[in-house]
C-alpha positions, 0 to 999 in steps of 0.5 A: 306851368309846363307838364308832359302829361303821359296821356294820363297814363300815369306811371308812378313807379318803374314796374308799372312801365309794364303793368301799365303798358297797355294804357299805352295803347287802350283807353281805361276809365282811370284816365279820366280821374287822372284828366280831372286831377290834371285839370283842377291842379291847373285851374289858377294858373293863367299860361299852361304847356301840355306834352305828351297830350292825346289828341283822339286816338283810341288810347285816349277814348277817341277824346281829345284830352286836351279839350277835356282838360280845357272845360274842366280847368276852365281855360277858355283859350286853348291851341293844339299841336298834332306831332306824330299819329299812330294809326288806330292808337294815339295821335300825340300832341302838344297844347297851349291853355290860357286864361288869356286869349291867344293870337299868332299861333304857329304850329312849327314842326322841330327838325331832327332824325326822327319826325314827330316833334313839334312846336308851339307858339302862341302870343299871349294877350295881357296885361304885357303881351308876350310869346309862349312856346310849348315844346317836346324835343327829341332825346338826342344832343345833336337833335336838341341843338338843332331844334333850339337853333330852330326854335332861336329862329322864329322867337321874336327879338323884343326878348317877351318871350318864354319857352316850356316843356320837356327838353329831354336833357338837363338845365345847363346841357350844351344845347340849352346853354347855346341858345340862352347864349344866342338868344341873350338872355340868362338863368335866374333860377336853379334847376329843378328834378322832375323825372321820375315823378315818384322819385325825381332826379333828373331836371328835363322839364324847363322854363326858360324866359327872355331878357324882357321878362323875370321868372320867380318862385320857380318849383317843381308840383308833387301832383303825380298824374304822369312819369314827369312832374310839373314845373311852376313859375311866376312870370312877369315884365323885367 
């Protein structure tokens, strides 16, 4: 499952990018029940990417949410990605949690003209032992390209391997397209809508696997715990 989690800001309509702007920047007890949801919708699934986690910053309690998530969903292996801080309000983040334990984990900073987007990867010990890649890109095309590129560049060559998050961008954009081509692999599944959350249209929320390794029952959750809805899949060994 991968999910841009809004900080547990959870904006479920487009007025509330306003009447909920100051979760932005304060720490509300709402956050809390948002962050038990997230959790116990999480709880079965075995491999789950976060963005748009708080990592401790005043926003979210000075609490790392990805920590509360973790105990609460009871994911006992658990890897952390600080991206950009904003001094006194957020320390925004990406997360990896797992029912399996977690070797090589890299914490990548993503190029681009804006700094503050990061990737991370992480090799998942089961039964097959493969790579996931939790990312966050940035908004723009030439951005995306380059991030992809970079992301092709530190991805192993066996193809286990399976990248999630929020692309910014939809299932068959240029920069998505280009790094299936490169990195030799295809699409199995349709893209699903998962933005805005209350009313989705847009698919910016992917997982994208490589040749060794077939994705099935591929769905979009109802959960609306952020502005994005989660996206879930069934992974196993081609």
């Amino acid at each position: 499952m991968t999910w841009n989690i809004q900080a547990a800001i959870a904006t479920a309509g487009y007025s509330q990018y306003i009447t909920r702007a100051h979760r932005q920047v304060f720490h509300t007890r709402s956050k809390a029940s948002i962050l038990e949801t997230i959790a116990e919708t999480i709880r079965s699934t075995d491999i789950v990417c976060l963005q748009e986690v708080d990592l401790g910053g005043r926003r979210s309690g000075y609490r790392c949410q990805a920590n509360a998530i973790a105990e609460l969903s009871e994911h006992k292996h658990l890897a952390i990605q600080e991206n950009r801080v904003v001094r006194g309000i957020s320390r925004h983040g990406n997360a990896i949690l797992s029912h399996y334990p977690l070797q090589d984990i890299r914490d990548l900073k993503l190029p681009g003209r804006v700094p503050g987007r990061g990737c991370l990867i992480a090799t998942v010990e089961a039964e097959i032992s493969f790579d996931v890649v939790c990312v966050h890109l940035s908004l723009g095309r030439k951005d995306q390209e380059r991030q992809l590129d970079f992301i092709a560049d530190n991805l192993p060559r066996h193809g286990r391997w399976v990248v999630m998050g929020d692309f910014n961008c939809g299932l068959h954009a240029s920069a998505i397209e280009g790094f299936l081509d490169r990195m030799r692999t295809e699409l199995t599944h349709q893209a699903v809508p998962t933005y805005p959350a209350w009313k989705p249209q847009q698919a910016y929320d992917h997982i994208l696997a490589g040749p060794a390794l077939d994705l099935s029952h591929y769905h979009h959750g109802t959960e609306i715990c952020s502005d994005h809805l989660n996206v879930r899949a069934v992974l196993d060994a081609a």
